[in-house]
C-alpha positions in Angstrom: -16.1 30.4 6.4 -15.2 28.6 9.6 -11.7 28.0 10.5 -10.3 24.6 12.8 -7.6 26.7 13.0 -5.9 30.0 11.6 -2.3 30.9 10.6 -2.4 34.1 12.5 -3.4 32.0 15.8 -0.5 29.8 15.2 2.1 32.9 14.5 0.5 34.6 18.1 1.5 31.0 19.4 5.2 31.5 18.6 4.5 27.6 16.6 5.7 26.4 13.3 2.7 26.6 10.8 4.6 23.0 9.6 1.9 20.4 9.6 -1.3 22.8 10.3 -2.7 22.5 7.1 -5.6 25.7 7.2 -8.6 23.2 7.4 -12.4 25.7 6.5 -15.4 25.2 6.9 -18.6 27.3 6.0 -18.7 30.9 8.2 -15.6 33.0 8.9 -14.7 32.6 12.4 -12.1 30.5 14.6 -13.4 26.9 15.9 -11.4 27.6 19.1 -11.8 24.1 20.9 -10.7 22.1 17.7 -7.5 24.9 17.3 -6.9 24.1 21.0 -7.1 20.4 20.7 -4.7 20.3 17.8 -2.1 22.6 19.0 -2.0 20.5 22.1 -1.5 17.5 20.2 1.6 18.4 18.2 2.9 20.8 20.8 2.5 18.8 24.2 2.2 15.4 23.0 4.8 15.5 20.2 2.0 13.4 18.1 4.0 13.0 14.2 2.6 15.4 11.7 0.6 12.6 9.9 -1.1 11.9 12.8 -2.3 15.5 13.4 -3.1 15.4 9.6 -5.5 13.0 10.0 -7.4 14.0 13.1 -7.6 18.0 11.7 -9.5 16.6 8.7 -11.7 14.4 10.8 -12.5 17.5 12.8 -13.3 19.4 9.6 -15.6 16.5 8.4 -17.0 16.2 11.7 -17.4 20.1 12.2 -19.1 20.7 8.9 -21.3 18.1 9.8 -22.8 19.6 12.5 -22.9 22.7 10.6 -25.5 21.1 8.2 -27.3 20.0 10.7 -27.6 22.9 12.9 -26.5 20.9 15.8 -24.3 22.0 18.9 -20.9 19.9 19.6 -21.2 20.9 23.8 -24.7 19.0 23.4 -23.5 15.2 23.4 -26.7 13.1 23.2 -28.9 13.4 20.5 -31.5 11.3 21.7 -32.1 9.6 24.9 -34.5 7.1 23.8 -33.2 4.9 22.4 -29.8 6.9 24.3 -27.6 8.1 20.9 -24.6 10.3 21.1 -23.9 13.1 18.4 -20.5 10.8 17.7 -22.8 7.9 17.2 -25.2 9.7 15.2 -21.8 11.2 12.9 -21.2 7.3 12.9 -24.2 6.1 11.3 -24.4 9.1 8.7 -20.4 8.4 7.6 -22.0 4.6 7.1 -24.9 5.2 5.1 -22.6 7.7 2.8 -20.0 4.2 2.3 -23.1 2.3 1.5 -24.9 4.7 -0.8 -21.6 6.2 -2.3 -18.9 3.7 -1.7 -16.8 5.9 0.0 -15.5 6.6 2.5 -13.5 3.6 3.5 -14.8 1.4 6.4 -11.4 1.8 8.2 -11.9 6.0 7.4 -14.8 5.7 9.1 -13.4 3.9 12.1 -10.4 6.5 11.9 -12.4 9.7 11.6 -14.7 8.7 14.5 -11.8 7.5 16.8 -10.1 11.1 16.0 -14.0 12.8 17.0 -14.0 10.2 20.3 -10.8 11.6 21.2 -11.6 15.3 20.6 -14.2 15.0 23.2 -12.0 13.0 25.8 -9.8 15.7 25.3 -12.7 17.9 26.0 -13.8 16.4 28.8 -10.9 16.4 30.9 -10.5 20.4 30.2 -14.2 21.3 31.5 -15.1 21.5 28.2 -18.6 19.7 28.5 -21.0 19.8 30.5 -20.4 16.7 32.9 -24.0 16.4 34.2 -24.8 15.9 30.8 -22.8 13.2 30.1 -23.3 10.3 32.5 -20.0 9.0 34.0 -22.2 5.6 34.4 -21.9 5.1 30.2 -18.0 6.1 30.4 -15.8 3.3 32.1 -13.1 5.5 31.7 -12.2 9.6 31.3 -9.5 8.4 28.5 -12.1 7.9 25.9 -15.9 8.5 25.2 -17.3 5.2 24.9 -21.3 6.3 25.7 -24.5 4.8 25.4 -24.3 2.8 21.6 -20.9 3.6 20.8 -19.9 1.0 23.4 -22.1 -1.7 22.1 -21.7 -0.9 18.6 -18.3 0.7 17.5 -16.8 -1.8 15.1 -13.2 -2.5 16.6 -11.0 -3.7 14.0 -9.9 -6.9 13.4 -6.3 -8.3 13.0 -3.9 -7.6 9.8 -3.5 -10.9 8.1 0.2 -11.5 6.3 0.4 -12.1 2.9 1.2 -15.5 2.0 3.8 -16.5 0.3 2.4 -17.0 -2.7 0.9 -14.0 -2.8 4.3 -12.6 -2.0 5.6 -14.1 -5.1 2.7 -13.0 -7.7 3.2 -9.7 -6.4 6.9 -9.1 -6.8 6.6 -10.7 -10.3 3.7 -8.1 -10.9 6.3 -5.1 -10.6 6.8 -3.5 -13.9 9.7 -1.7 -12.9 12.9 -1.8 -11.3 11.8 1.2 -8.7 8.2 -0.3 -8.0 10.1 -4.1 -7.2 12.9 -2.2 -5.1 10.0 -0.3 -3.1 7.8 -3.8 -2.7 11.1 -5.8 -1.8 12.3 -3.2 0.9 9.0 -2.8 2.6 8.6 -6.6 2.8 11.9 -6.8 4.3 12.0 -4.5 6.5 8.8 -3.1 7.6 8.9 0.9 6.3 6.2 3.0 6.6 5.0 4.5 3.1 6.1 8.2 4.7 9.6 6.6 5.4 9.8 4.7 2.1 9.2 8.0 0.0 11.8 9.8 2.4 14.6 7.1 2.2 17.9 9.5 2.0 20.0 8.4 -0.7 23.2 8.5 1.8 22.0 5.5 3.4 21.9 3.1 0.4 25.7 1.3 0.8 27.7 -1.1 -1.3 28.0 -4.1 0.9 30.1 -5.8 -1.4 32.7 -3.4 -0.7 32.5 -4.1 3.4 32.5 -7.9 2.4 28.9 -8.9 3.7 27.7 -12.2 2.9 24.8 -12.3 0.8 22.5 -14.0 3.3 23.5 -11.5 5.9 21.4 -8.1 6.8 22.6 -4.7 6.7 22.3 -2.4 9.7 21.1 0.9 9.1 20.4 3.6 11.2 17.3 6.4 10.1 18.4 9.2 11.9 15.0 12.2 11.0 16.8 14.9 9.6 16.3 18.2 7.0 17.4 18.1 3.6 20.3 20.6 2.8 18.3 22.6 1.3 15.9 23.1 4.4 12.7 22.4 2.3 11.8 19.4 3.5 12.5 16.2 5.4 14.5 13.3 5.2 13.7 9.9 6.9 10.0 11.2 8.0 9.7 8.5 11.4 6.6 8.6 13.3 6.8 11.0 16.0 10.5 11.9 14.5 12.2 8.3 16.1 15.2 7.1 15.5 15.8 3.5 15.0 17.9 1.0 13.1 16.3 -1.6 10.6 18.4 -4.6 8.9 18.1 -5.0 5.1 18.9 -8.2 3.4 22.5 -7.5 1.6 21.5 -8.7 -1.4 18.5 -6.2 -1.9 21.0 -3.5 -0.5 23.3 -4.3 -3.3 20.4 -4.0 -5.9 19.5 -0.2 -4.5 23.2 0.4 -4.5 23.4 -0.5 -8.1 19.8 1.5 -8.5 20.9 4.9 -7.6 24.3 5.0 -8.7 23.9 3.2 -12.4 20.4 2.4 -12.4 17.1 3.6 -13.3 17.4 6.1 -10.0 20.8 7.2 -11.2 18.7 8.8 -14.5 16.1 10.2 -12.4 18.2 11.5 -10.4 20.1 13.4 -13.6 16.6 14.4 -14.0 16.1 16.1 -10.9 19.2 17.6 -11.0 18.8 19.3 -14.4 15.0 20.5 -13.3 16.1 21.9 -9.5 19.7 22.6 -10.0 20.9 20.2 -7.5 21.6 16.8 -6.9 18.5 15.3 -5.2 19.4 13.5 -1.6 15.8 10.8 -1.9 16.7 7.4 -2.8 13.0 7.2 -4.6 11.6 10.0 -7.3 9.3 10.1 -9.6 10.0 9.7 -13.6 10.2 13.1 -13.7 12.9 13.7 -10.8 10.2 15.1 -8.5 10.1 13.6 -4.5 7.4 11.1 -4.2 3.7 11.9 -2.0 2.6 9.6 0.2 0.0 8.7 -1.8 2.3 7.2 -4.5 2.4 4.5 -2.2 -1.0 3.5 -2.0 -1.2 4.3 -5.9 1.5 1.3 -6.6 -0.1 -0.7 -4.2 -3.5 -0.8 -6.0 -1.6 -0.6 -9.2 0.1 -3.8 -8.4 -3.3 -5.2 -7.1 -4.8 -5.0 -10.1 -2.0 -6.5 -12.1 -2.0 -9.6 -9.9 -5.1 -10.1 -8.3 -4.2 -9.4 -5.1 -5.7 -6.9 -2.9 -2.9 -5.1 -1.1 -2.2 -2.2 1.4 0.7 -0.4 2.2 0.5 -1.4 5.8 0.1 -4.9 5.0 3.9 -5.1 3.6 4.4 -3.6 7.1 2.4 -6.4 9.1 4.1 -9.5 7.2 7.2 -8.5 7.8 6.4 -8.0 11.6 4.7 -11.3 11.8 8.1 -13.4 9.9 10.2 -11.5 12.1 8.8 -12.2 15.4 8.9 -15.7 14.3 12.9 -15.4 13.2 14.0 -14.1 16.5 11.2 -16.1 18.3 13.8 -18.9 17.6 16.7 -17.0 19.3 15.5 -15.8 22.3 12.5 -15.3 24.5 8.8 -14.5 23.5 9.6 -11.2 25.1 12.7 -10.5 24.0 11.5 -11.1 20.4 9.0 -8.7 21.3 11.2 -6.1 22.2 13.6 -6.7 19.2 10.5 -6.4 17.1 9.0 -3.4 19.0 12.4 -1.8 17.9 12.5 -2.7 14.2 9.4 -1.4 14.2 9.5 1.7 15.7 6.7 1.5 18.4 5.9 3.2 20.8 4.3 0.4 23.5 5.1 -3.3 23.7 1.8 -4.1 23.8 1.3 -2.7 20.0 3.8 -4.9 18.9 2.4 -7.7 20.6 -0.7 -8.0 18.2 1.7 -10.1 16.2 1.9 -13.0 18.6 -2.0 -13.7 17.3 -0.7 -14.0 13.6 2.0 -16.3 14.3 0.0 -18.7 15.8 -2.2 -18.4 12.5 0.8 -18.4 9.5 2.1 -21.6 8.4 5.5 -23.1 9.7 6.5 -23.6 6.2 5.9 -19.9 5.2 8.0 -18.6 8.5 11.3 -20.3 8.0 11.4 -19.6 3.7 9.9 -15.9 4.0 13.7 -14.5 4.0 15.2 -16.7 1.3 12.0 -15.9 -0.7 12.7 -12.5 -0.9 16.2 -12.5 -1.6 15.8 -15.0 -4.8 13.1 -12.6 -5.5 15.8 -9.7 -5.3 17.8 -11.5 -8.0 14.7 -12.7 -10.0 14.6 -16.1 -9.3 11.6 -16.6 -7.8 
């Protein structure tokens, strides 16, 4: 079999083997380069483990690829006439598999051939190819390999669109459970990530009635990354391991303060506690006490989709909340101090990721900005 990368390599390295998952391929021996580009990734760049996830498995899709096909990575174009790349050509193959098959994705595909496009910038700039070979004419800039058809053709894609406020309210009375509501309600609110939803530590959930917060008011809260006491895994997972403080309605805070300490999370957490032995510290688990994936994000999501009709992403409870909150502060300060209130909330790492948002503002109704708050905290009481 072929290895991306090994476990010895990383020991030799001195590295944690956290988040190098071993990635083979067909022969037995090291893919050196893709090792190399990885390990720089997570150990130079400080990229989040997810996002090193997701370009070793493009590399092993990409890798294997090549394998079938006898072809050579250093050798970039695979025709030149009509001029095609070997990332082009990996392009078109992924697309005919979504059309035959229906899978993968489109955005995979756009995702797994951004990580390859990247691979080779990263190859480029450390003598990697061979630079005759590759034009500089067809590459406006050493940052990223944008060749021949890839730079006509690469689908860039387009905006997230918010859900509507309707659609908001079918979905939220789609939940069939107090954990799967709580989940929706907090993500709408306050923009989590699935990885930091499934990670939420318990000690952050408060009882604001006891600090006397007004129900309209938002509660600060500060996700600080950190290891469980046990050491076996983390607690408030952030992208790229940032700290930063979100504001949840007081209302929905009260109802995942009633939720783990006499609720449905209270049981589960009994549950956990008589399968492990201790007392879990996740605000979210599973009916049988176990941590929740990732995944069980996208599962509810789709669950929920089919139950109301609605077609739904995790991310998209992300972007609505951007775009209603940008709007909110838009009316108490500057355009670019929203921004950078927003850019905060959010946890970004550039201004000018954030400012995607100013697009969707300009499309979302007036009426659906100024009720999108009260709508979810009569939705947290059931009174939608």
């Amino acid at each position: 079999m072929r290895l991306l990368f090994s476990t010895k390599d990383l020991k030799c390295a001195g590295h944690s083997l956290e988040g190098f998952p071993l990635l083979l391929n067909r022969q037995m021996e090291l893919v050196r380069p893709a090792f190399d580009f990885l390990y720089e990734a997570r150990t130079e760049r400080g990229l989040a483990t997810s996002t090193i996830n997701t370009y070793a498995w493009a590399l092993y899709d990409f890798f294997s690829w090549l394998e079938d096909r006898g072809l050579d990575w250093k050798k970039y174009w695979v025709s030149l006439s009509p001029r095609t790349s070997i990332v082009t050509a990996y392009r078109i193959w992924q697309n005919q598999l979504r059309v035959h098959r229906g899978s993968p994705s489109e955005s995979t595909v756009a995702q797994y051939v951004k990580s390859v496009q990247r691979f080779y910038a990263w190859a480029l700039r450390n003598s990697l190819l061979n630079t005759e070979a590759i034009s500089r004419t067809t590459m406006p800039s050493g940052k990223r390999i944008a060749a021949g058809v890839e730079t006509r053709t690469y689908r860039t894609r387009g905006l997230p669109k918010p859900l509507s406020l309707k659609q908001i309210e079918t979905i939220i009375s789609a939940c069939t459970d107090e954990q799967t509501k709580l989940i929706m309600l907090l993500a709408l609110s306050t923009g989590l990530r699935r990885s930091e939803l499934v990670s939420l530590p318990r000690s952050l959930i408060t009882d604001p009635v006891s600090d006397k917060i007004e129900a309209l008011q938002r509660v600060p809260v500060d996700l600080v990354p950190r290891r469980s006491r046990c050491g076996t895994y983390l607690l408030m997972r952030t992208k790229g391991h940032r700290r930063r403080r979100i504001f949840v309605p007081a209302r929905i805070m009260r109802l995942l303060y009633v939720y783990v300490t006499t609720g449905e999370g209270s049981i589960r957490g009994k549950i956990h506690k008589k399968r492990f032995g201790t007392d879990s510290e996740l605000a979210f688990l599973s009916s049988h006490g176990c941590p929740l994936a990732d995944s069980h994000i996208n599962w509810l999501c789709k669950k929920i989709g089919k139950l109301s009709g609605i077609d739904i992403h995790p991310h998209q409870l992300r972007h609505t909340f951007a775009t209603h909150e940008l709007r909110q502060e838009s009316l108490r300060r500057s355009t670019p101090d929203a921004l950078i209130w927003l850019r905060d909330r959010l946890g970004h790492s550039y201004l000018s990721t954030t400012s995607i948002y100013l697009s969707l503002l300009m499309e979302t109704e007036e009426a659906a900005l100024t009720e999108y708050q009260s709508l979810l905290v009569n939705a947290a009481e059931g009174s939608t």
